[in-house]
N, C-alpha and C positions, 0 to 999 in steps of 0.2 A: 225660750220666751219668758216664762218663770223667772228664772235670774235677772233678766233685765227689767221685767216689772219690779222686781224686790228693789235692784239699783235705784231706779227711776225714783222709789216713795222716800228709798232713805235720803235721797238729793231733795225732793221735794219737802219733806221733811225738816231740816236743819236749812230751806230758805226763807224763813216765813219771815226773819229780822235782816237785815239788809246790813251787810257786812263795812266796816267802819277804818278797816286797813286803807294804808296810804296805796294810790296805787304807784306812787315815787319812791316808795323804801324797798331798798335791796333786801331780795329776800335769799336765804344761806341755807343753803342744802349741801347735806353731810351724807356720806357716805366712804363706804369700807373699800378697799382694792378689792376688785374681782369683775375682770372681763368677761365679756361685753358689756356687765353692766354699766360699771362704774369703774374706770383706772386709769391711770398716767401709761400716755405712750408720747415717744419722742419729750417727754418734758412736760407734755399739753394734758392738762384732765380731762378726758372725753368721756363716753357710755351712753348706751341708748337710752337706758332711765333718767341720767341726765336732761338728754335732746328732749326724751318725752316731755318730763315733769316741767319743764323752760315754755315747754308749748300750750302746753295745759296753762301755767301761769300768763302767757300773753293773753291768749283766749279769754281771762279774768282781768285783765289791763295793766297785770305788773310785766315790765318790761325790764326790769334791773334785777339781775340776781348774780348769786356768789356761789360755786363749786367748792367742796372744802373735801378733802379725802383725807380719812384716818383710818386709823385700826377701829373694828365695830366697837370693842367695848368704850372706847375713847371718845365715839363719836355719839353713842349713847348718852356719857356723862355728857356731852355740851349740848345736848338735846334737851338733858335736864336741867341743864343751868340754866339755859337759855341763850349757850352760845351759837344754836345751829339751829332756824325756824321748823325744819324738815329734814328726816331722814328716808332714803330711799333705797334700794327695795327694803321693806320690813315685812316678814311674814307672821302671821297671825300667831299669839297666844294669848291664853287666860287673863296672864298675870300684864301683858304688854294694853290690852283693849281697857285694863281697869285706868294706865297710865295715859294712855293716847287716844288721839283720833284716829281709826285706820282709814284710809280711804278706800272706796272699789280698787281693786284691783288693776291695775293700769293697764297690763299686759298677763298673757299667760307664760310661764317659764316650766322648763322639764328637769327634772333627773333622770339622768341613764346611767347605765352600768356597764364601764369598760375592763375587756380583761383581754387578755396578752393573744396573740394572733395562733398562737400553739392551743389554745385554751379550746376545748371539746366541748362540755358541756352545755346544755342548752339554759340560757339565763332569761324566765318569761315572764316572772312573778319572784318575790321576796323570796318565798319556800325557798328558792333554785340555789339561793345563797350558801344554803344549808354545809356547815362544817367548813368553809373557807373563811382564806382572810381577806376582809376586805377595807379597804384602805378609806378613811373618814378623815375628814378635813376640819383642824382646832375650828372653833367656831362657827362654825355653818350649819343653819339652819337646816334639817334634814325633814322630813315629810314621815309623820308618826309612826308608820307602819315601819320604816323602817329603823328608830329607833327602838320600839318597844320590841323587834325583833333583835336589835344587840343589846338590850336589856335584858333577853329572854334565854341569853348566849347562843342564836341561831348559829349566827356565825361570830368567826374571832375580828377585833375590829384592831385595827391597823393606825395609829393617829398618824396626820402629817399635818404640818405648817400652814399648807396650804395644797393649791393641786395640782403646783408645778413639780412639789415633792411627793405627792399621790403618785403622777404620772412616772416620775423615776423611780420609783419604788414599785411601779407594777412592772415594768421594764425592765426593772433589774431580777425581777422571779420574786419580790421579799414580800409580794403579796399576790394574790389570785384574780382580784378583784377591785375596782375601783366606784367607789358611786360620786357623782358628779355631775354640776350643770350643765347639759345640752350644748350651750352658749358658749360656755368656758371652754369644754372640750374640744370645739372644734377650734378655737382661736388659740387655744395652746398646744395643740399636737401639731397645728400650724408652725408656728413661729418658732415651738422647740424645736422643729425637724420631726417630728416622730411621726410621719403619714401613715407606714406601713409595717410602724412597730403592733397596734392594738386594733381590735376589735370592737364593735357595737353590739352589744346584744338587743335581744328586744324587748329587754325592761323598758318601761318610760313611762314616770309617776308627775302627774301636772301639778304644781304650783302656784300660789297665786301671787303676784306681787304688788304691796301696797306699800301707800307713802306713808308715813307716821307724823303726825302732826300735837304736839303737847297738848292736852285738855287746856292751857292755861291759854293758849292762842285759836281761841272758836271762830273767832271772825277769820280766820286764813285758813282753815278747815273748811268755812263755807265758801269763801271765797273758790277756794281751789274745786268744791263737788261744782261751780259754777261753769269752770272753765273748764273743767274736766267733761259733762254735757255738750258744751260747746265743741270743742275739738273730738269727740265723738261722732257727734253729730257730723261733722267739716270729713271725718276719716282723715287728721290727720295723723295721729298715732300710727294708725294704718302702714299710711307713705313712709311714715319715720320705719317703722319696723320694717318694712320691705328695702329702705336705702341700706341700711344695718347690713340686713339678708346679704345684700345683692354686694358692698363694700369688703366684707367682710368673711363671705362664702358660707352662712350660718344656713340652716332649715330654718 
């Protein structure tokens, strides 16, 4: 209840001046490959943060938008140029809240921790990690605790590409451990074949996922906490994330 009061004031808040965007202008949202979020499948760019943020933006009266998928750092720089209105999902930090607008959080997202189907030990908390390798994905956003514990050389950290190459590398025995999106994992153990290669432990650290919107573009920031209330309110996020669920075979 708490939390949504807070939402509620910062939306209240940043509506006091009535926002001046066309609601005719195509608005371009950028984002990184990484399923379910955001990725090309068959050709087509889909992702539920996509469907979301497009629903949010009707809810505000813009009706025209543009999908753009890049590598994160690339999609960052067009975010700063001003080639990309929004990026989605962006996870909170210091140095990003002084650059941007974050929005509430759209949805809630997990990390778990997969390890090979031979794998004994019981995985419940970070601690569990202790002296394994565990396999970390180039630029993804990881959730503190688990960082400042491979900072702290809890465990040995494993890099990969991404978490098609986490997943063959836990596979193949070249690590113990794997930490990863929720989302991701079950739509790649999917489609690689690997059902009954891995394991789920019962880590699972929540995340919050927000849109980032440039300081330099206030009126689409407010726009968006408008519509953002609005399709809240309708539950239809909600439907989206349950079509997703139910498409897709996700928790």
């Amino acid at each position: 209840m708490r939390n949504q009061i807070i939402v509620c004031l910062i939306i209240l808040s940043v509506l006091l001046e009535c926002p001046t965007i066309s609601s005719q202008e195509t608005i371009r949202i950028g984002a990184s490959p990484y399923p379910i979020s955001t990725f090309k499948e068959n050709g087509k760019i889909i992702g539920l943060d996509f469907d979301i943020v497009e629903a949010i933006l009707k809810e505000a009266g813009i009706h025209s938008t543009q999908r753009i998928l890049k590598p994160w750092k690339r999609i960052l720089i067009d975010l700063d140029n001003g080639n990309v209105d929004m990026v989605v999902p962006m996870v909170f930090t210091k140095e990003r809240e002084e650059i941007y607008n974050l929005t509430p959080s759209i949805r809630p997202r997990y990390n778990i921790v997969l390890v090979s189907k031979e794998f004994q030990r019981p995985v419940k908390t970070i601690f569990d990690l202790e002296r394994l390798i565990v396999g970390k994905c180039d630029g993804y956003a990881y959730q503190r605790e688990f960082l400042e514990a491979a900072e702290t050389n809890l465990f040995e950290t494993s890099y990969c590409l991404d978490n098609k190459m986490g997943l063959q590398k836990l596979k193949a025995g070249r690590s113990h451990a794997l930490m990863i999106g929720e989302d991701a994992a079950y739509y790649l153990i999917k489609t690689l074949g690997f059902k009954d290669e891995f394991k789920i432990t019962e880590y699972r650290a929540q995340k919050a996922s927000h849109v980032g919107i440039h300081k330099s573009k206030t009126d689409l920031y407010k726009k968006f906490l408008t519509g953002f209330q609005r399709a809240r309110e309708k539950g239809s996020i909600e439907k989206i994330i349950k079509r997703w669920k139910t498409d897709y075979a996700i928790r």
